[in-house]
Every structure is written in C-alpha cells, then in structure tokens.
C-alpha positions as CSV (number, residue, x, y, z in Angstrom):
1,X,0.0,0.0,0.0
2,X,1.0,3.1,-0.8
3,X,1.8,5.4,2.2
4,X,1.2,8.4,0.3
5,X,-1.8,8.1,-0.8
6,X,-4.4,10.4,0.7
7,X,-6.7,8.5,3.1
8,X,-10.4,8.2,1.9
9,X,-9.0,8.7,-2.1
10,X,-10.7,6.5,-4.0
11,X,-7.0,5.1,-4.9
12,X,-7.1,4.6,-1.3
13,X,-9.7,2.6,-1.0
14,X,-8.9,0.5,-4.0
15,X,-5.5,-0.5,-2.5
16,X,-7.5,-1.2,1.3
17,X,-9.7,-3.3,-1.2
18,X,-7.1,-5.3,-3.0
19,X,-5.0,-5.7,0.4
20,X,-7.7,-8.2,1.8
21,X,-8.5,-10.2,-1.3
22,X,-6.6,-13.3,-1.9
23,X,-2.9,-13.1,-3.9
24,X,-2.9,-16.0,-5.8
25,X,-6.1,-15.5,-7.1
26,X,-5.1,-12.3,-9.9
27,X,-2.5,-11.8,-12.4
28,X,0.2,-8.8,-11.7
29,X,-2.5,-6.8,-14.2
30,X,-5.9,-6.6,-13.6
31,X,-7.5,-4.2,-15.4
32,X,-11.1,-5.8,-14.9
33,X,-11.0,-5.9,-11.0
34,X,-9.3,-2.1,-11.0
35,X,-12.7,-0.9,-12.9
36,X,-15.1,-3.2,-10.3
37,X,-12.9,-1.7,-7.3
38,X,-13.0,2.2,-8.6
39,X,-16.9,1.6,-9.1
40,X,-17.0,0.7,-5.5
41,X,-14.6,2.9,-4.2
42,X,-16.3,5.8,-6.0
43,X,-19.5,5.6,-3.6
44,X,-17.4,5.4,-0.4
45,X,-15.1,8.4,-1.1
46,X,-18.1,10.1,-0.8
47,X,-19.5,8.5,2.3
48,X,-16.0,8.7,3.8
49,X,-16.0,12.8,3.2
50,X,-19.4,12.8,4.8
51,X,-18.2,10.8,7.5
52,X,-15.3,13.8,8.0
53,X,-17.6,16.6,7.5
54,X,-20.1,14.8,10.2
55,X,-17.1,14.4,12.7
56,X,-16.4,18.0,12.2
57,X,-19.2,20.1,12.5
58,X,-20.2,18.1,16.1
59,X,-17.5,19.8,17.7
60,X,-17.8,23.4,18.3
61,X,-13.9,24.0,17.5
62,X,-14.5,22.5,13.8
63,X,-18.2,23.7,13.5
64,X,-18.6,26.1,10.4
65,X,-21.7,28.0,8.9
66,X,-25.2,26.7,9.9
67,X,-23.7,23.9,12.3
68,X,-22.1,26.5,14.4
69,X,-25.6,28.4,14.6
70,X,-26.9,24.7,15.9
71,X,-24.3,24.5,18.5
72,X,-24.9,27.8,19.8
73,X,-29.1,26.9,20.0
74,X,-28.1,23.6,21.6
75,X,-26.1,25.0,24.6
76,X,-27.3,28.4,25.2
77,X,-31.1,28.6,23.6
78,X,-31.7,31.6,21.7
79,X,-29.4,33.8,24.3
80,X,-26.1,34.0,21.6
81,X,-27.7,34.4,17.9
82,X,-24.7,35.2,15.6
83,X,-24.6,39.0,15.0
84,X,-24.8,40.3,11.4
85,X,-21.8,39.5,9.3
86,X,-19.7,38.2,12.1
87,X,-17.4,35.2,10.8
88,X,-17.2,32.1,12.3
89,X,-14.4,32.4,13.9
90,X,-15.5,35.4,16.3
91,X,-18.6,33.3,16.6
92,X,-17.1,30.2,18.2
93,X,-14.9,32.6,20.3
94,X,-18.3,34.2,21.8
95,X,-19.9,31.0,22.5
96,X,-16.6,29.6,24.2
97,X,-16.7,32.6,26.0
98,X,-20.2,31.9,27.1
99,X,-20.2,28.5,28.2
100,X,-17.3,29.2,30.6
101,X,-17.7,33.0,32.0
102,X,-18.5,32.8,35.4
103,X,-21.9,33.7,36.8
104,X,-24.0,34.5,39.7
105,X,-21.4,37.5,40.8
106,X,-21.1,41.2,40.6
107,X,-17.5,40.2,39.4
108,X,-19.4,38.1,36.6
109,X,-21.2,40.6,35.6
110,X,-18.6,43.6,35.7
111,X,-16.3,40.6,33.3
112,X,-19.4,40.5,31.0
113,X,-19.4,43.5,30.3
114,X,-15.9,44.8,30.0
115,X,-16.0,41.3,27.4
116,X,-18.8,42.6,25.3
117,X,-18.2,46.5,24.9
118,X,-14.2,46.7,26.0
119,X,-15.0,49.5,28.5
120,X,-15.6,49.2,32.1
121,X,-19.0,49.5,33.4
122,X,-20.1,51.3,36.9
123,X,-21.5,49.3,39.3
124,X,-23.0,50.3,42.7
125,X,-24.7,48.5,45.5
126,X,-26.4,50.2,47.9
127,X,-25.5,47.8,50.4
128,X,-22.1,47.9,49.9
129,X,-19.7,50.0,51.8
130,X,-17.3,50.0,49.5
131,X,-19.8,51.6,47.0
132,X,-21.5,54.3,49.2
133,X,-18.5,55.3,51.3
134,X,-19.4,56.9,55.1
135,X,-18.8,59.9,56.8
136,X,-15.7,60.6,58.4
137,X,-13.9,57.7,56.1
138,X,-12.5,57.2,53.1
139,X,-14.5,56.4,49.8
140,X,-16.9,59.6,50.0
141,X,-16.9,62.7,48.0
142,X,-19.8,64.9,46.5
143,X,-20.1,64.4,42.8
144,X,-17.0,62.3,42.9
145,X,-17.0,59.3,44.9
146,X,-19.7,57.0,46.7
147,X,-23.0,57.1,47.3
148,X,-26.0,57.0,49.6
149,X,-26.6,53.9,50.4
150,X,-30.4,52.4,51.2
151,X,-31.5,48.7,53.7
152,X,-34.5,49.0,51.5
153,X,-34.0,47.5,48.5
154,X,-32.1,44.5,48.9
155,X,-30.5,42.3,46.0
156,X,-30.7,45.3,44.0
157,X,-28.1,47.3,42.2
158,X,-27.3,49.8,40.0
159,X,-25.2,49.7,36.5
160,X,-24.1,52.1,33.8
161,X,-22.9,50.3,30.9
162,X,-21.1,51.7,28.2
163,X,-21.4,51.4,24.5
164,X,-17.9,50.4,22.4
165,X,-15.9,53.5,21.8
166,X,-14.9,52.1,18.2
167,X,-17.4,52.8,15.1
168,X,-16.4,51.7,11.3
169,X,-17.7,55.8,10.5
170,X,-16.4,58.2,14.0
171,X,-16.4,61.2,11.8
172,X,-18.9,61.2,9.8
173,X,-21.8,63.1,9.7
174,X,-25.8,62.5,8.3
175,X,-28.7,63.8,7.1
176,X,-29.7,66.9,9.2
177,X,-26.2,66.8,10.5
178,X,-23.0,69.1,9.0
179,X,-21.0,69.8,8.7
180,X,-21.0,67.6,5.0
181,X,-22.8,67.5,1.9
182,X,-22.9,65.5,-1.3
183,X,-19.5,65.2,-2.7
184,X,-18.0,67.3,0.8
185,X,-16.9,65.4,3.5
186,X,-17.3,64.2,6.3
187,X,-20.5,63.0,4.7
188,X,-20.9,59.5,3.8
189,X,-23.0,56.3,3.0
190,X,-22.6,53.1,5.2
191,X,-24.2,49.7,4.8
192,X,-24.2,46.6,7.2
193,X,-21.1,45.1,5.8
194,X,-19.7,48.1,7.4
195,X,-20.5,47.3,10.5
196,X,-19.5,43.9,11.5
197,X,-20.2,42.0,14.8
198,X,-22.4,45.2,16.1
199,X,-24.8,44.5,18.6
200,X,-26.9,46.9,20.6
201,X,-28.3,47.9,23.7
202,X,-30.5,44.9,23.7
203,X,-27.5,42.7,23.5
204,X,-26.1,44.1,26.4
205,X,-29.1,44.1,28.7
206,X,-29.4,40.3,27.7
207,X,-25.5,39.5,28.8
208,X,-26.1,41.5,32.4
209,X,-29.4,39.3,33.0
210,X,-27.6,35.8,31.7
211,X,-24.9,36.9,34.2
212,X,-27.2,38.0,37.4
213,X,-28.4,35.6,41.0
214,X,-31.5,34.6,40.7
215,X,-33.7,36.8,42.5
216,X,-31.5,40.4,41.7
217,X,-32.6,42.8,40.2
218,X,-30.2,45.1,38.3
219,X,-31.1,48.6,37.3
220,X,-29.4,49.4,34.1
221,X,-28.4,52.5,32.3
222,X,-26.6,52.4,28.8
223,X,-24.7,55.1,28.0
224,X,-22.2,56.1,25.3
C-alpha cells in the first residue's frame, strides 16, 4: 500500500480493497478488477468525506456555517444568535466565552461586560460600603465618589454600561447633520457590511441578565 496516498481517495480505497483479497487469485495486471474496485470505491469516497464533515461540524472548535448556529441553540437557547456578518471564527470565540464566563457574581457581571463593549461598566450597590462610602472615612466625595446607600432594597443594584468607543464611521456626519454634503466630506454612505459583529443595547441588557443571581434585580443605564 501506498503510504502516500491520501486517506479516503478512491486510490485509497482500492489498494485497502485489493489488500484483503486473496494473492494467488489475480494476475500482476488486472484491469477488470481495478474498474469493479473504482466503481465501489467511487461511492465510499463520498460516504468517507461525509463521514469527515459529520465528525467536524459536532464539535464546536471545527463547527462552520449553519452547524455552528446549531451548537450555539443547543447549549445556550436563543441567548447568543450570531450578530450580522460576524465570521465564524468570532462566533465560536463568543460562544466559548459563554459557556465558561462565570456567573451569579457582581465580578461576573462587571467581566461581562468589559467582554462585550471593551469599556468598564459602573456598578453600585447600595449595600455595599465600599460603593457608598461613610462619613468621616475614606471612599466619600460629593459628585466624585460614593453614594447613599439604602437597607430598603435589597438584592438590588445599579449599573451604567457603556457602549464600544470604536465605530467603522467616527467622523462622519448624516442627514440633518453638518457639517458635510454630497461630494463634501465628512458626509458618507454606510451599509451593514460596514458594521461587522455590532450589537446593541439589547444585546447588552441580555448578557447582564444571563450573568445576574437569581432573585437580583439590576437597574441598568446604557450610555455612550
């Protein structure tokens, strides 16, 4: 047998074919038993490259197109659709991402975020002492650090999320905008292929309540 010979070629499968049949029983040529072989062997290359593909797309690290979009409803519902135009390979890094960010945390919910927009968001729990600050101690200033703090509203907290900085278009204007104009810049069109993996505010309210406890209630604020 020929060691290179790519596995699952139909030349393959013609010399795995010829390996197990008798020796004695052809001549050195055999032109008759080649063409019965290739017939054979010309259904199973097939079957063997839909055996590969099938072995493939079951794991999420070889998934690709449609498959991946299966993996992602299997494990985590309707919570991840793929954004428009975003590739595969961003795709499978998201989903990754999802299966293993921590949950249940204010730390898991702070990591969310700062993993979907790249900015830091602001969190604040009433509760928390280290949020509010007190009088006479560190961690209080008016309009510049801390809080008042409340024992009435348990489990509840408050977050400012930020949008990403980053836009395919920063300087450009639009309609009812200047300073452009046809043919005068900063004016300009922009389609969706302009704007890959975007998501928006929805998308982030649905990562801060896949990240929360059960039972808290977040009170969210998106701003740019």
């Amino acid at each position: 047998m020929n060691n290179d010979t790519p596995i699952g070629s139909s030349a393959d499968i013609i010399n795995r074919l010829k390996a197990v049949l008798p020796n004695k029983w052809f001549s050195d040529q055999t032109p008759v038993l080649d063409a019965l072989l290739a017939g054979l062997a010309a259904s199973w290359v097939s079957l063997y490259a839909l055996l590969q593909s099938v072995g493939a797309q079951a794991r999420i690290g070889t998934a690709s197109g449609i498959w991946l979009d299966i993996a992602a409803s299997d494990y985590l519902g309707l919570r991840l659709p793929r954004r428009t135009g975003e590739t595969d390979s961003s795709y499978r890094l998201r989903i990754k991402t999802n299966l293993t960010t921590p949950r249940a945390t204010r730390i898991a919910v702070s990591e969310m975020l700062s993993g979907l927009t790249g900015r830091n968001a602001t969190i604040f729990e009433p509760l928390n002492p280290a949020d509010t600050g007190g009088y006479g101690s560190v961690g209080l200033g008016y309009n510049a650090i801390g809080g008042y703090g409340c024992r009435n509203i348990p489990y509840q907290f408050f977050i400012t999320a930020y949008r990403p900085d980053a836009t395919p278009t920063p300087n450009q204007s639009g309609y009812n905008t200047g300073p452009g104009g046809y043919n005068t810049a900063p004016l300009s069109y922009a389609g969706f292929g302009e704007f890959p993996n975007t998501f928006n505010d929805a998308d982030i309210l649905a990562d801060i309540a896949a990240a929360l406890p059960t039972g808290a209630i977040a009170w969210t604020r998106i701003s740019s």
